[in-house]
N, C-alpha and C positions, 0 to 999 in steps of 0.2 A: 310350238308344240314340244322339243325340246327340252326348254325349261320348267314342261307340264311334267314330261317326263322322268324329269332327275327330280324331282321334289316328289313324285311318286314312289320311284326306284330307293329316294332316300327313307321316304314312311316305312316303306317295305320292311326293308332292312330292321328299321331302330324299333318296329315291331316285333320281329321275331328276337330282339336282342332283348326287351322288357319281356319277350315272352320266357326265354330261357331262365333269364333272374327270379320272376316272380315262381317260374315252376320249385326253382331251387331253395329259394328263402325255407326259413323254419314257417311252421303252419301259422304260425302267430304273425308275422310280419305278412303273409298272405293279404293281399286286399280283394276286398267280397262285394257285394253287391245289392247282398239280401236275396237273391234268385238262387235258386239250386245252383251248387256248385257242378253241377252236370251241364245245364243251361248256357253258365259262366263260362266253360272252357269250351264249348261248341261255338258260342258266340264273340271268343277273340278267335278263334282260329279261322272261324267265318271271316271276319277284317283280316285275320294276316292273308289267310289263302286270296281274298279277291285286292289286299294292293297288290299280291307278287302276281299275278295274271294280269291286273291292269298294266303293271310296271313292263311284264315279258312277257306278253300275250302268243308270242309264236312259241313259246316255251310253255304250254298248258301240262300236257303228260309229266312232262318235269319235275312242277311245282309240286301235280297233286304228290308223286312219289317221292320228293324231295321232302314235305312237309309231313305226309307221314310216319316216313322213318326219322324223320327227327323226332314226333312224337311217341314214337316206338322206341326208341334208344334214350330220351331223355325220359322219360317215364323212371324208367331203375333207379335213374341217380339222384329220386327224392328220398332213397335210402343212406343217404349222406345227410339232407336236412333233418331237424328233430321233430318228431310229430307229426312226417308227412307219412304216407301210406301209400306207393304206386298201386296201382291194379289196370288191368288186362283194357277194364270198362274205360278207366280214363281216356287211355289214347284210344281205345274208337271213338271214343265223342271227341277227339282232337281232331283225330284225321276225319269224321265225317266233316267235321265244321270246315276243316281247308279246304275238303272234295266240293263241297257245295260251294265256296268262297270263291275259288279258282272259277267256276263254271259262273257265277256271279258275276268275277272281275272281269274273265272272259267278254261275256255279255256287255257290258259297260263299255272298254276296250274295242270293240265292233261295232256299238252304235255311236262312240265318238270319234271313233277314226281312228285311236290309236294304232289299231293292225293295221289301217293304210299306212301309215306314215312310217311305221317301222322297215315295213319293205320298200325301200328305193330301188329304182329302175337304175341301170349304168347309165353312164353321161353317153349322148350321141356322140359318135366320132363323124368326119366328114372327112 
C-alpha cells in the first residue's frame, strides 16, 4: 500500500506543477481540448483536488483551502503571460473543481482503505 501511495503523492504533485505552467504559458502555447475553457479548468482541478485527497486523505479541509488559494493567487499572475486574461469566474471554477476532486478522492481513499492504512495503531509494548 505504500508504494500505492508514493506514486499517488508523486501524481499529486507533477499535477499541480503542469497545472501552474500551463496557467502561466502565453494563451497560444495553452493546450485546449475543444470543450469550454470553463469546463477545461473545472475538470483538471477535479483530478488535481481528488489525487491530493487520495494521496492525504486525513488532510481533506487542507487540500480544498490549499488549492483554492492557489487558484486564487495564481489567477493575477496570468497577467505576466501574453494574451491571457485572469477573471474572478476562472478560479471559481478552479476551486470548484478541487472542492469536488478532494470530496471525490476522498471517496475513493475510504472505499480502498487508503484512510485505514494511513492511520497506524502504536506497536504493543509488553
Amino acid at each position: 500500500m505504500d508504494s500505492i501511495r508514493l506514486v499517488i503523492r508523486s501524481a499529486a504533485w507533477l499535477s499541480i506543477l503542469i497545472v501552474l505552467l500551463v496557467t502561466l504559458v502565453p494563451i497560444g502555447l495553452r493546450p485546449t481540448t475543444g470543450l469550454s475553457p470553463n469546463i477545461e479548468r473545472f475538470g483538471v482541478m477535479l483530478a488535481v483536488g481528488a489525487l491530493f485527497a487520495t494521496a492525504y486523505p486525513r488532510r481533506i479541509w487542507l487540500i480544498v483551502l490549499t488549492l483554492s488559494l492557489a487558484a486564487a493567487i495564481v489567477e493575477p499572475l496570468q497577467f505576466l503571460a501574453a494574451g491571457r486574461h485572469p477573471s474572478f469566474r476562472d478560479a471559481a471554477f478552479k476551486s470548484l473543481g478541487a472542492t469536488i476532486g478532494a470530496a471525490a478522492g476522498y471517496a475513493v481513499a475510504s472505499v480502498t482503505g487508503l484512510i485505514a492504512n494511513a492511520i497506524r495503531p502504536a506497536p504493543e509494548t509488553t
